[in-house]
ROFIDO-180177 format. One record per residue: x negated, y, z negated of N, C-alpha, C, CB in turn. Coordinates in steps of 0.1 Angstrom, whole numbers, plus 5000, padded with zeros to 4 digits. Glycine has a CB too. Example, Ala and Ser with C-alpha at 12.3 -4.5 7.8 and 13.67 -1.06 7.14 Angstrom:
! ROFIDO-180177
486849434922487749554922486849674922488749554910/487249784929486349894929487150004921485949944943/
***
This chain:
! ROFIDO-180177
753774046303754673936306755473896294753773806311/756773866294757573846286757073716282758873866290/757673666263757273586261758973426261756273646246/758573356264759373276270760473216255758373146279/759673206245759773206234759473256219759673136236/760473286213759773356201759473286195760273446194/757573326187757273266174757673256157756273306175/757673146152758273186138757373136127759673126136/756673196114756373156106757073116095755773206105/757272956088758172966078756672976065759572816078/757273046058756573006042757372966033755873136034/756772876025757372786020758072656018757672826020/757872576024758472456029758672316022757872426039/759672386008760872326003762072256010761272405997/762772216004763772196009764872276022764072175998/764872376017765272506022764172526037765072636009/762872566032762572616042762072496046761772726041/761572376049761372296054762572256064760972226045/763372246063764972196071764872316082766672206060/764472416077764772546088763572546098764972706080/762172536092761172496100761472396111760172436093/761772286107762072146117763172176124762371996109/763872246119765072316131764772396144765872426125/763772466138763272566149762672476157762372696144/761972426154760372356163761872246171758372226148/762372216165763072106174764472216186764071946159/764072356184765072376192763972436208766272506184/762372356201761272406212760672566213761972386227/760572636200760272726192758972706187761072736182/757572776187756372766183756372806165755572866192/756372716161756572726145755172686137757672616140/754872806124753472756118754472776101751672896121/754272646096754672646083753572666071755372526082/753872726061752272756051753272746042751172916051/752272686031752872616018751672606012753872466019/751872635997750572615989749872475981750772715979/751372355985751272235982750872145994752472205977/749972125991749172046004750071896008747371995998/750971845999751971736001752771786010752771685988/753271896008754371946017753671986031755172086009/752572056031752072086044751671976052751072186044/751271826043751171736056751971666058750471656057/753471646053754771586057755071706068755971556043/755271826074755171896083754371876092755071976079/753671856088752271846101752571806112751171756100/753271716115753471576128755071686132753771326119/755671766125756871816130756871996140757771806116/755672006131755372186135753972196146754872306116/754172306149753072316159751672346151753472436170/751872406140750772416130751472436117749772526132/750572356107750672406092749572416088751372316082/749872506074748672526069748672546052748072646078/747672496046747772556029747272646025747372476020/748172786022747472926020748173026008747573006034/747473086003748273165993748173296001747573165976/750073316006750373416011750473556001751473386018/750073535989749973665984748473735988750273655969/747973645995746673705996746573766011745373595992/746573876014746873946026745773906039746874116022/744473866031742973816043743573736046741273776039/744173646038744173526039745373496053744573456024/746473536052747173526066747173556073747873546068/746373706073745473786088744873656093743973926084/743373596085743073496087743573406095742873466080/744973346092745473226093746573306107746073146077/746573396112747173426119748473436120746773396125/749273446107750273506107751173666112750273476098/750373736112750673826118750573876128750573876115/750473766142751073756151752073676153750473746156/752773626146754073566146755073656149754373506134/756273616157757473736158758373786144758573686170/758573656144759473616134758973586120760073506138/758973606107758673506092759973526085757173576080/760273406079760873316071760473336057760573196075/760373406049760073386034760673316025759873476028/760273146021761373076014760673036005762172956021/759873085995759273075985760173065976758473165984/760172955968761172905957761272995946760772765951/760672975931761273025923760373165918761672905913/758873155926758473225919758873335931756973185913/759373455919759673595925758573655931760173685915/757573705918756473745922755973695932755773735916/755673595942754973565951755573605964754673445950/756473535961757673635968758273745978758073665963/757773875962757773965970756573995972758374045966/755373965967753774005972753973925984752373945961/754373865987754073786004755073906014755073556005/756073886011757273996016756174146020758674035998/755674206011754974306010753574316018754874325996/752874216021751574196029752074146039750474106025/753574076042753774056062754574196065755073886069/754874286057755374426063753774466068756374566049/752874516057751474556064750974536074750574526059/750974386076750674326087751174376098750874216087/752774436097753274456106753974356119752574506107/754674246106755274146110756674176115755274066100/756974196127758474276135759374226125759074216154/759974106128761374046119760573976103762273876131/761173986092761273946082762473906075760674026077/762473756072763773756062763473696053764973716067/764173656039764173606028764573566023764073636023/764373446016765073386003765273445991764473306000/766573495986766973525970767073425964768273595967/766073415951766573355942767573365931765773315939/768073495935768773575923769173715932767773615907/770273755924770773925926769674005926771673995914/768874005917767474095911766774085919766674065899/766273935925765573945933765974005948765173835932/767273985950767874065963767874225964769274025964/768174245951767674395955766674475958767874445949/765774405951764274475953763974415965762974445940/764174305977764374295987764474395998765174225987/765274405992766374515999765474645999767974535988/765274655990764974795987763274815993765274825971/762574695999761674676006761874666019761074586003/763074666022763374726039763074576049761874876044/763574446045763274306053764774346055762674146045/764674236069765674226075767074176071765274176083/766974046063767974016060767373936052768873986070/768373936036767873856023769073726024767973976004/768973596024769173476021769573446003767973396027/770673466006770973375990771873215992772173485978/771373156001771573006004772672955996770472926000/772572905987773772875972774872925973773572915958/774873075973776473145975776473155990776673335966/775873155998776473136014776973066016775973126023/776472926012776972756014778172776003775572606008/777672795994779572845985780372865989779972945980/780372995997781473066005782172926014780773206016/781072886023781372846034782172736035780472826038/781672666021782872546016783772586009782472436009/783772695999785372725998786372766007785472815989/785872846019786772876030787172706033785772976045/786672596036786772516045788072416029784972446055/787872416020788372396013789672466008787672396009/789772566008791372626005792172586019791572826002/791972586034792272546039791972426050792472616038/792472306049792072216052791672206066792672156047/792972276076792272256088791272366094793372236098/790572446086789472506087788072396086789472616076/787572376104786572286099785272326099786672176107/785172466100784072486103784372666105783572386115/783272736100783572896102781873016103784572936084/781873116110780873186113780973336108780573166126/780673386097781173566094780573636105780573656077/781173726115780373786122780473986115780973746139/781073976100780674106098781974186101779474126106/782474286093783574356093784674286097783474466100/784874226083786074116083786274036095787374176080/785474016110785673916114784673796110785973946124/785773706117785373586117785373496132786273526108/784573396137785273316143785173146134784673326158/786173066142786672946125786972876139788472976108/786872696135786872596142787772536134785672526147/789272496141790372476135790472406139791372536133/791172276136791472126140792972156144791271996129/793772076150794772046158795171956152794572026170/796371996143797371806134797971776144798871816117/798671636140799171536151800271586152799171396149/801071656142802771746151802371846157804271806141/801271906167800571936178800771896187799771926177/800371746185800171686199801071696210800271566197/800571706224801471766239802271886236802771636245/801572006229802172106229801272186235802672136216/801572296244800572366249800072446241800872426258/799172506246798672666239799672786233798172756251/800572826242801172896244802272916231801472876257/802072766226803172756216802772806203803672616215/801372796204800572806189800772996189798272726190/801573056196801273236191800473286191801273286180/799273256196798373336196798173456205797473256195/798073566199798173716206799673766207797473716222/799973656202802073766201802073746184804173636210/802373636181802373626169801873646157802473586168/800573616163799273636153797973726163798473436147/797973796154796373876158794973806160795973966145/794973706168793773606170793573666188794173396167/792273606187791673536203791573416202790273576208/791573316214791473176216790273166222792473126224/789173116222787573136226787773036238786373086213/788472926232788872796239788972676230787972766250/788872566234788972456226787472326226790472396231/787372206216786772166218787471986223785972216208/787271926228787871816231786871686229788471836243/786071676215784971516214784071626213784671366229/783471596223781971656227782071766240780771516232/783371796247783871876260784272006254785171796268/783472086263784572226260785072276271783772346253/786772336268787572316276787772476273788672206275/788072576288788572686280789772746281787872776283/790772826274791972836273792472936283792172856262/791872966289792473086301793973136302792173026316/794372946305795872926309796372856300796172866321/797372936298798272896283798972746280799673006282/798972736298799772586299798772446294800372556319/797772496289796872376280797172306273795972396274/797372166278798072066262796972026253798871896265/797772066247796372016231796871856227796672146210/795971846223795571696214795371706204794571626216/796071616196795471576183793871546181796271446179/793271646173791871626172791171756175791471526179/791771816189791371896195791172036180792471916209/789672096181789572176177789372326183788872126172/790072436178790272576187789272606180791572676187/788372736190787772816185788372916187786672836188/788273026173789473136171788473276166790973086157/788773376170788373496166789373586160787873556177/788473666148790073706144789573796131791373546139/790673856122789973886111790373766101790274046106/789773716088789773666083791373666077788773676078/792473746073793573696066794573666078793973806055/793973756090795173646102794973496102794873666119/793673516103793073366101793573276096792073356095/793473346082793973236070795673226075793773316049/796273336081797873306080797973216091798873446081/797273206099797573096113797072996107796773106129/796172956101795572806090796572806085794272796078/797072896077798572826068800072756077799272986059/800172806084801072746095800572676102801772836102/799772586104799672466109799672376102798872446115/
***
């Protein structure tokens, strides 16, 4: 029988991985958070389906605690590397399907890497990126890398916009984009038909590669 939901273990539950724990569990996700600070694992407690206080470098110890039956682990172990990757290295044994990680550094990303987890997290320069994109151009309010220079980007709509259709903004003659559709408050509206008047406010969702991107942000 298929499982209705996938499980996730976070380790660590800092700042970082704490925010991502309480994310999951609140999207109705079975979440066990383990942290070696017993402050941190009972401010979790009342939010996750279980926590617990364990030193995941110790491989009995998570068998024990049943981590490796989790689908998913989270490794957000702060600064200490070493633990890090000794935790990294006992949920592969385990034979933990998905693994991903926190970098606290380049150095530490490579030897990540070179342990074969799924995908290494360097938080700081992601959020970097994410606000300098939204920063060089202003009506970029929001953006998602999906990988070989695309992108999709949530572009706002200025007020010499306003009562202008779709059709006017170029998109697919002029500029190399897709229109996903738009957002209108809290409504999503989709663009099918070109004769759609936009609003001031209205935000497009756009697919595209990143320097079309940027050239349609620049002309609005």
């Amino acid at each position: 029988m298929a499982k209705e939901t996938r499980t996730f273990a976070v380790i660590g539950l800092g700042a970082f991985g704490g925010a991502v724990a309480a994310e999951l569990a609140r999207f109705g996700n079975q979440v066990i958070g383990v942290d070696l600070d017993e402050k941190r694992v009972t401010q979790m407690a009342s939010t996750l389906a279980s926590s617990v206080i364990l030193d995941t470098t110790d491989e009995a110890a998570l068998r024990e605690a049943g981590v490796d039956q989790y689908d998913v682990a989270l490794i957000a172990i702060g600064r200490d590397i070493q633990a890090s990757i000794l935790t990294t290295m006992n949920l592969k044994m385990l034979g933990v399907e998905t693994i991903w990680v926190k970098a606290s550094n380049k150095t530490h990303h490579r030897i990540l890497s070179k342990l074969g987890v799924d995908r290494v997290i360097l938080p700081e320069q992601e959020m970097g990126r994410h606000i300098a994109q939204m920063l060089n151009n202003p009506v970029v309010q929001d953006y998602v890398s999906l990988g070989n220079g695309f992108s999709v980007v949530n572009i706002g709509i200025p007020e010499r916009l306003q009562g202008k259709d779709v059709a006017a903004l170029g998109i697919g003659s002029t500029y190399d984009l897709r229109l996903l559709g738009l957002m209108r408050g809290t409504e999503y509206r989709p663009c099918d038909n070109s004769d759609q008047v936009l609003e001031f406010g209205d935000k497009l969702i756009m697919l595209g590669k990143r320097p079309e991107l940027r050239r349609f942000g620049d002309a609005l």
